[in-house]
C-alpha positions in Angstrom: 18.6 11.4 -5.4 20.0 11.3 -1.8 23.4 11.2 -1.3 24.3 10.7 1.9 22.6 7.3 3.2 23.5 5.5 6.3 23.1 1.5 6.6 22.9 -0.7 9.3 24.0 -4.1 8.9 24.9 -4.7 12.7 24.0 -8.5 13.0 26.4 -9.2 16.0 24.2 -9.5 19.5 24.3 -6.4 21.8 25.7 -7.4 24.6 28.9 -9.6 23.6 30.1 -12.2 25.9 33.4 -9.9 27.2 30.3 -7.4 28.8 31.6 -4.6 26.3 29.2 -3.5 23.9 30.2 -3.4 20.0 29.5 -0.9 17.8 26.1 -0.8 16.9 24.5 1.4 13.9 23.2 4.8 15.0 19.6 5.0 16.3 20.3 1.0 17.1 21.6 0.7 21.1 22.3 -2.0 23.5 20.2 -2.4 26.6 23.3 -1.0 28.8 22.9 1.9 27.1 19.3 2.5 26.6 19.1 4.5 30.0 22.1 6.9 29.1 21.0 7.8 25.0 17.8 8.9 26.4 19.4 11.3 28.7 21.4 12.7 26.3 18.7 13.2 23.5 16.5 14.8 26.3 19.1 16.9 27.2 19.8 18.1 23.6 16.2 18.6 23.3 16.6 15.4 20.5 13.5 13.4 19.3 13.7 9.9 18.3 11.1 8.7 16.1 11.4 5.1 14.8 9.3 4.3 11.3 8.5 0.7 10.9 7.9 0.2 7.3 9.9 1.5 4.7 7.0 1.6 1.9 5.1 4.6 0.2 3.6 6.1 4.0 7.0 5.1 5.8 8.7 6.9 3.1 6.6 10.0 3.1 6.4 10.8 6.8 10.1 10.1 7.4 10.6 12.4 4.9 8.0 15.3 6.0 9.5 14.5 9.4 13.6 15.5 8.4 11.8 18.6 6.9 10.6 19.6 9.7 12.6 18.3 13.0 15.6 18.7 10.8 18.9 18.5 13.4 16.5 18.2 16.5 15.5 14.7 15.2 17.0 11.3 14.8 14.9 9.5 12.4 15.1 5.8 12.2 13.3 3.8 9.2 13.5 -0.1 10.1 13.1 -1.6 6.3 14.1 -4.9 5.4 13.9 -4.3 1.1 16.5 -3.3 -0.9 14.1 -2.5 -3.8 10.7 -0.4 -3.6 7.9 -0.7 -6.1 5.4 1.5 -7.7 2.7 -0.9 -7.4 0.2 1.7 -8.7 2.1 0.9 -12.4 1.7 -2.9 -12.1 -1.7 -2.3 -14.2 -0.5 -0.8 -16.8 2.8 -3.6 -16.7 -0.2 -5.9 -17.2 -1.8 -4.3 -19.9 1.6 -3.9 -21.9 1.9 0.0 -21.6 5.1 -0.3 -19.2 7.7 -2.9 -18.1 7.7 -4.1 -14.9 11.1 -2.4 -14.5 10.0 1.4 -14.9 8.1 0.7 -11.4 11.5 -0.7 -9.5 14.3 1.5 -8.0 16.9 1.0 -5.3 15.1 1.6 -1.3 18.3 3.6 -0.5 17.9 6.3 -2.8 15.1 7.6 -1.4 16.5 7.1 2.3 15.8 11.0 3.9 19.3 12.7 4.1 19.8 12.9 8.2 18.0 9.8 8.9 19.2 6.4 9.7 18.2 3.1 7.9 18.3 0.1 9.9 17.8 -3.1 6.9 16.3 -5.4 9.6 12.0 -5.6 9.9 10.5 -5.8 13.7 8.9 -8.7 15.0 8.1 -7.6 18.5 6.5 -4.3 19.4 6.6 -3.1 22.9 4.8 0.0 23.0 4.9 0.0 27.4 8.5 0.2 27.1 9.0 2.3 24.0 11.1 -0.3 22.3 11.2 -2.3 19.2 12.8 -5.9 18.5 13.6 -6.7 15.1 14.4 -10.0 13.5 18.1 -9.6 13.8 18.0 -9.1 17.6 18.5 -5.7 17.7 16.6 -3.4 20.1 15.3 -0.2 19.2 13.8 2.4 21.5 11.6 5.6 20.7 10.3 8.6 21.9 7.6 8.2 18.5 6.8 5.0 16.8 5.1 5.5 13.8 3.3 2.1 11.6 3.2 1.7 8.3 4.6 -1.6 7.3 1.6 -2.4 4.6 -0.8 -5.1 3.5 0.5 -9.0 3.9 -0.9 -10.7 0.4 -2.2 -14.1 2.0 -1.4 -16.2 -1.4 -1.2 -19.4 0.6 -5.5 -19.0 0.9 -6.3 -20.1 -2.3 -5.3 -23.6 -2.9 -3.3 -24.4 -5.9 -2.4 -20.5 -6.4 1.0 -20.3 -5.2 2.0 -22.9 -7.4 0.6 -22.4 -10.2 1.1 -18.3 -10.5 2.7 -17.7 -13.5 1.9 -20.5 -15.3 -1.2 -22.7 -16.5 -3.1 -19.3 -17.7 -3.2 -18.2 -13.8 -1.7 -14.3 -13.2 -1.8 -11.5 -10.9 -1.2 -7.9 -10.8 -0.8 -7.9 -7.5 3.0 -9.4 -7.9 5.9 -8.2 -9.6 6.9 -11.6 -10.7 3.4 -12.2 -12.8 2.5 -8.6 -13.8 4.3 -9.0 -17.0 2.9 -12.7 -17.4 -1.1 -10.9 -17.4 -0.2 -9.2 -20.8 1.2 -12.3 -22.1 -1.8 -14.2 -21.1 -3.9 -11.4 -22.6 -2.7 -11.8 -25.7 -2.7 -15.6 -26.1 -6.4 -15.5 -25.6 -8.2 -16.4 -28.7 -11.9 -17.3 -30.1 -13.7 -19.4 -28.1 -11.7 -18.8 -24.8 -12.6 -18.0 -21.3 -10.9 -15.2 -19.0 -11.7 -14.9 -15.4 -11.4 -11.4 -13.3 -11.5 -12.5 -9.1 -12.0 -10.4 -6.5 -11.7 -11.8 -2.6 -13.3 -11.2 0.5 -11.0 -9.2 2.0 -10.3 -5.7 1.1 -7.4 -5.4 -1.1 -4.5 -2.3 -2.2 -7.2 0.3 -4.1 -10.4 -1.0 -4.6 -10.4 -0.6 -8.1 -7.6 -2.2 -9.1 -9.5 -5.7 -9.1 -10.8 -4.4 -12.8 -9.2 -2.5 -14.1 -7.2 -5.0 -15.8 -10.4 -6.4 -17.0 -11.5 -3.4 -19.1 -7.9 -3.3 -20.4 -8.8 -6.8 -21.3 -11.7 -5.9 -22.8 -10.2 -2.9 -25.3 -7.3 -4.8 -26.4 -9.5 -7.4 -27.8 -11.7 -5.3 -29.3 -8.7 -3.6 -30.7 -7.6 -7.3 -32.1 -11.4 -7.9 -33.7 -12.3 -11.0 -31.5 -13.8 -9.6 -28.1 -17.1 -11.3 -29.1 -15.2 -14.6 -29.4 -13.9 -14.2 -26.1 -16.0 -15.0 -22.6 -15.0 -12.0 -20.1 -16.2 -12.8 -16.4 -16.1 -10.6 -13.2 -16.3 -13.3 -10.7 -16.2 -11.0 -7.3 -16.8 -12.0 -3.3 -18.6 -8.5 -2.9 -22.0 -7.3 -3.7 -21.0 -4.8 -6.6 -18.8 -3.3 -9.0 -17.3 -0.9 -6.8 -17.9 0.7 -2.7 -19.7 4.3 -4.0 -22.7 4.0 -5.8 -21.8 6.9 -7.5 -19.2 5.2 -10.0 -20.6 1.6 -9.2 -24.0 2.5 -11.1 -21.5 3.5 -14.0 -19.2 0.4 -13.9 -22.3 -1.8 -14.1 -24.1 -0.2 -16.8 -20.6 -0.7 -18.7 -19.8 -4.1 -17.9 -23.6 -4.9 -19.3 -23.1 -3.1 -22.4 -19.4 -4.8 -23.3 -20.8 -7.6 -22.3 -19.0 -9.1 -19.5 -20.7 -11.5 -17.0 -20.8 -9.8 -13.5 -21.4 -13.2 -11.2 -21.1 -11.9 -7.7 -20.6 -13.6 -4.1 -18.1 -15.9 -5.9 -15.3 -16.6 -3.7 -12.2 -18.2 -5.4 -10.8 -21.0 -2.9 -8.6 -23.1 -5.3 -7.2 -22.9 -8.5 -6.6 -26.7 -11.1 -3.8 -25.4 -12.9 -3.5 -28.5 -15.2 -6.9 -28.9 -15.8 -7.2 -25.1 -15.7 -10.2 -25.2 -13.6 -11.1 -22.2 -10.7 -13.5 -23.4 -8.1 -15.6 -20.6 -6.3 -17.3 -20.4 -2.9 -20.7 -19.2 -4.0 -24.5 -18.7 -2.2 -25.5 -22.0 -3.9 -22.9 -24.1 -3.1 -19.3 -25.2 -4.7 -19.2 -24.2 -8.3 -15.9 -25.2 -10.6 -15.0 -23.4 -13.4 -13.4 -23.8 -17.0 -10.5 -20.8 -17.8 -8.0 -20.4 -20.6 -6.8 -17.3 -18.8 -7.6 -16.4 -14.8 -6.6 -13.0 -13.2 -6.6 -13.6 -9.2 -6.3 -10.8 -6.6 -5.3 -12.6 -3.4 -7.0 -12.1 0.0 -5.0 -9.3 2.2 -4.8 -8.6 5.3 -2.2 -7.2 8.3 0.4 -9.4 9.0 0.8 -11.5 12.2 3.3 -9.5 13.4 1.2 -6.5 13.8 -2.1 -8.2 14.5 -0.9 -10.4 17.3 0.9 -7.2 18.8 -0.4 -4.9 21.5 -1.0 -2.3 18.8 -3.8 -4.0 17.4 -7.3 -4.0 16.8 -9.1 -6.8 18.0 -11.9 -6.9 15.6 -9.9 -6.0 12.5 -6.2 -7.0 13.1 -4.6 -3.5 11.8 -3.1 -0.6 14.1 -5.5 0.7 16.1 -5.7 4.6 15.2 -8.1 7.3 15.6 -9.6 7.7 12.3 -9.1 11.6 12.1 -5.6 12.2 14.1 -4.1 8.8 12.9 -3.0 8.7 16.6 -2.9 5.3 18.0 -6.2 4.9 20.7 -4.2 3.5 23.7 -0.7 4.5 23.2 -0.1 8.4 22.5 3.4 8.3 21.4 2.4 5.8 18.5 0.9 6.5 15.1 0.1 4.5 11.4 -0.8 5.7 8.3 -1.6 3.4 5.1 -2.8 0.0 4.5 -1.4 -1.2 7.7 -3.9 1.3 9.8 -7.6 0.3 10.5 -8.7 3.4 8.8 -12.0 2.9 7.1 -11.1 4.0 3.8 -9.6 2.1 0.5 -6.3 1.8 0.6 -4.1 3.9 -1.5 -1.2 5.7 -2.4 -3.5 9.0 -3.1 -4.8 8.4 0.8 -1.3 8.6 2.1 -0.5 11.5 0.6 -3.5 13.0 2.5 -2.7 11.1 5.6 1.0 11.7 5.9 0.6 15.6 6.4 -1.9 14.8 8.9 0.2 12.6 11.2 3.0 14.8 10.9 1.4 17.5 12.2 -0.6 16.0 15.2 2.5 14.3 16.1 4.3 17.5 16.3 1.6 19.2 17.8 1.8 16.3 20.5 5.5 16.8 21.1 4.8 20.7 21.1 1.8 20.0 24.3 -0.5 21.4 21.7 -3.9 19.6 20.5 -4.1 17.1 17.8 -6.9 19.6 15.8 -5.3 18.0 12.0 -7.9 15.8 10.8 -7.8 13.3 8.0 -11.5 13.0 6.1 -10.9 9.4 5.0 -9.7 11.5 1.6 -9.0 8.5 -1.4 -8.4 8.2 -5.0 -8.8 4.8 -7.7 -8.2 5.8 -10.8 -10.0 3.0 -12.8 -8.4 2.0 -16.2 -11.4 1.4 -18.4 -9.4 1.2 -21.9 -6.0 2.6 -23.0 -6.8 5.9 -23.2 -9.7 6.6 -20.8 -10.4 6.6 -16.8 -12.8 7.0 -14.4 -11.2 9.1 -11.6 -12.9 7.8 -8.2 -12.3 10.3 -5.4 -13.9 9.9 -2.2 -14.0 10.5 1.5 -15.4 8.7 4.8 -19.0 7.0 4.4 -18.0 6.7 0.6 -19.0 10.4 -0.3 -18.0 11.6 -3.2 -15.0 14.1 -3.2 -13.9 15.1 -7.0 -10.8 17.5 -7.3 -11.7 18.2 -11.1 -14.8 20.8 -12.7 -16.2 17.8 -14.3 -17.8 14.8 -13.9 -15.4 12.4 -12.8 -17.8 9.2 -12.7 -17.5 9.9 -16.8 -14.6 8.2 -19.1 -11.9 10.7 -19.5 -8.6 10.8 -21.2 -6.9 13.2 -19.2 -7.1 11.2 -15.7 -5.1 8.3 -18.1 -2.5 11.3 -19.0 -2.4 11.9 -15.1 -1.6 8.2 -14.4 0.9 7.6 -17.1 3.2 10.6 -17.1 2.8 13.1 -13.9 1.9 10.2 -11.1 4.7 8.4 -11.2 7.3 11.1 -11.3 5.0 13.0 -8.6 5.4 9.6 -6.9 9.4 9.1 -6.8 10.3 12.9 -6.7 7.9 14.1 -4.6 5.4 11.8 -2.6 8.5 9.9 -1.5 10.5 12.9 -0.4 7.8 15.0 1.3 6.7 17.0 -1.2 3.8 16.1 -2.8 0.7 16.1 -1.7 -1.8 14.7 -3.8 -4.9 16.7 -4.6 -3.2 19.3 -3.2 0.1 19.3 -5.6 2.9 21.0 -3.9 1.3 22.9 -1.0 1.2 20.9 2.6 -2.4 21.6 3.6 -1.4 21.4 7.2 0.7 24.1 9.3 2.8 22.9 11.5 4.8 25.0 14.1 8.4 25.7 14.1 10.6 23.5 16.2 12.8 25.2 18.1 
């Protein structure tokens, strides 16, 4: 783990009322002194880049980036957590396999050596000016911004949810307070009973994660000799099992032979927790429910901060980024990476560690005067859980094409994607991802060449 970490807990305002400024954590400066820290970075040839978002794409570029600009850099990550989360492990948390604490560890252990934390989250971005405002009141300026603050999880849409998560048979893998609740609910279920899978309109983190805690469902009550006591439904807002036909046409053919009811265009819009009823939006009208157990992946979405900012898309709400360079359409100094990007892709882990690489490069090249020729394919991974021992390995690219890493059909149960998920993931996650040095499909080897900076 990094050793040498640097905080900033300045909460004082920059410009006190004596006209003197106080001491202010490095890479955070008062407006008196914007003008003069500029000079002297440009005149030690110094490049400020400020990461918004402290998560696994703020993580893994900040890190990429100290490897690269090393003392011609001043690397700024503006994080508000004190913890950071796996969330990729939350399946398995729900399924029983792991506790919810083998996905948590400390953010400032994994804090690049040489860069500066700043524990405040922005508010306002001002991407004319170069500058940031954070919550605290602190101003931050940049020669590179770089996006990556995630996915807001918009629990407050589905009436009754918020309340009642946790409790009244309702869960959700999607939160570290309630992934441990899904196993407990999973094994409460008994003959006669009714457990409900949801899936929202919006697109969520992975696109496969929606069900894969249904086929864990599934095998552990076939493993407990009363699946065929217990109703299993897949109640989803989409059209179909999954985006690529490829490993949708297998997902369907499975959830037909386990017999689990596949009721599509069924939006969930409130939850009854006392009289554990779900009502769903549906093409025929209002249609309410009767669960003993309900599994509910909330709507997601940017948050307001980003989509009411000038960095925005207007039809989508995320970052507004070339879908190749990762460069930001309007301003050239700014990039994103990850679920907070309006890259047209599912949103994963796997495609940040393609991403990352990607923007690291173009942004040097950009600093360099060089072109932006690094180009991300739209490169993802869902690894879909379909028992305790087996997975479907989805890999895929822009237009949903199928991109498998393996000599084998990937579309096909396998145990050794579930080996891959259990053991070498996570520790490729939290030793390497996180510190620059893993690259998904491609392991250990950065696929992108960057020049030297001098």
């Amino acid at each position: 783990m990094f050793k040498s970490i640097m905080y900033a807990l300045a909460v004082a305002p920059t410009t006190p009322s004596n006209g003197v400024d106080q001491q202010l954590p490095k890479g955070v400066i008062s407006a008196s002194q914007l003008g003069s820290e500029k000079e002297k970075r440009k005149l030690k040839d110094v490049t400020k880049i400020v990461v918004v978002g402290g998560g696994a794409g703020g993580l893994s570029v900040a890190s990429q980036l100290e490897h690269k600009f090393k003392a011609k850099g001043d690397i700024v990550i503006v994080e508000p957590s004190d913890k950071h989360y796996y969330q990729p492990l939350w399946t398995l948390v729900g399924g029983g396999i792991f506790s919810r604490k083998d996905s948590e560890r400390n953010e400032k252990d994994f804090i690049p050596k040489g860069a500066t934390w700043v524990k405040d989250s922005v508010t306002v971005f001002k991407p004319e000016e170069n500058i940031v405002l954070t919550k605290d009141g602190k101003e931050i300026d940049y020669d590179y911004l770089i996006v990556s603050t995630g996915l807001e999880l918009y629990w407050d849409r589905i009436k009754g949810l918020k309340e009642n998560l946790g409790k009244n048979g309702v869960t959700s893998n999607y939160s570290y307070d309630s992934c441990e609740k899904t196993f407990e609910f999973i094994k409460s279920l008994k003959a006669g009973n009714v457990a409900i899978f949801t899936v929202p309109t919006t697109g969520v983190k992975c696109g496969g994660a929606p069900q894969k805690i249904l086929w864990l469902c599934d095998d552990y009550l076939r493993k407990h000799g009363i699946r065929d006591k217990v109703r299993l439904d897949f109640n989803s807002a989409g059209a179909s099992m999954f985006p690529v036909k490829k490993y949708s046409e297998v997902l369907d053919k499975m959830a037909k032979e386990r017999d689990v009811n596949q009721n599509f265009a069924h939006n969930l819009v409130e939850i009854k927790g006392d009289s554990k009823e779900a009502v769903f939006e549906t093409p025929q009208g209002t249609k309410t429910v009767k669960y003993d157990m309900i599994h509910v992946v909330p709507p997601m979405g940017p948050s307001s901060i980003i989509k009411n900012s000038p960095l925005a898309d207007p039809a989508t709400g995320f970052v507004n980024v070339n879908k190749e360079t990762l460069q930001h359409v309007k301003y050239d100094n700014v990039f994103s990476l990850g679920d907070t990007s309006n890259l047209p892709t599912s949103k994963t882990a796997a495609a940040i560690t393609s991403q990352a690489p990607v923007l690291v490069g173009n942004l040097i090249n950009h600093k360099l005067g060089l072109p932006l020729n690094n180009k991300y394919d739209g490169y993802t991974s869902c690894p879909i859980t379909t028992s305790y021992n087996k997975i479907i390995l989805a890999e895929f690219k822009y237009g949903f094409e199928v991109s498998e890493s393996f000599p084998f059909d990937q579309s096909k149960e396998s145990y050794f994607p579930m080996l891959l998920k259990k053991y070498i993931f996570p520790t490729a996650y939290w030793e390497g991802m996180l510190k620059g040095r893993w690259f998904g499909k491609n392991t250990l080897f950065n696929p992108v060449k960057t020049p030297e900076i001098n």
